[in-house]
N, C-alpha and C positions, 0 to 999 in steps of 0.2 A: 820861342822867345818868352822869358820871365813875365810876371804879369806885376805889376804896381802896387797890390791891392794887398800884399804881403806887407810892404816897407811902412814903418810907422815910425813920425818924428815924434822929439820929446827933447827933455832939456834936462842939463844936468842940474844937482842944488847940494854945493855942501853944506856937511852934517854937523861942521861944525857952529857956521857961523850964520846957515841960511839963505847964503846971496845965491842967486841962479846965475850959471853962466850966460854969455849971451849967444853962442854960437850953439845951435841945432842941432842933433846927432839921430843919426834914421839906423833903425833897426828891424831882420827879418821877425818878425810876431809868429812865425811859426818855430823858427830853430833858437830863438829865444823868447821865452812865454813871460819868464818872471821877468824883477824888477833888476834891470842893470847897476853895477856900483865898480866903479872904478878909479885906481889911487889917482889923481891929481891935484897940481900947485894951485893956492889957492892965493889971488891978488890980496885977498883981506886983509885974509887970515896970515898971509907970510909963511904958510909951510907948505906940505904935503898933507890933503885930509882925503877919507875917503868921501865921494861925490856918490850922487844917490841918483836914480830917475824918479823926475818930477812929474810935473801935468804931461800930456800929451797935446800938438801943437795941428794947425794945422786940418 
């Protein structure tokens, strides 16, 4: 059985405008080490920006 101690939450923040999302995204800290950044819509901003990983949560 997988152990817990790997998965680590965080939060996304776009680059454009700064807002954090509000929903939590958990990621393996071994098969990914750096820092996540993925395209999504942003309510703000009205478009698509790229999203950054922010604080770690949790």
């Amino acid at each position: 059985m997988a152990k817990k101690e790997d998965r680590q939450y965080f939060w996304m923040k776009c680059s454009r405008c700064g807002k954090v999302t509000r929903r939590p995204r958990i990621k393996n800290k071994k098969n990914t080490p750096d820092k996540m950044e993925l395209n999504k819509y942003c309510p703000t901003c009205h478009q698509v920006t790229v999203f950054k990983e922010s604080k770690v949560g949790k």
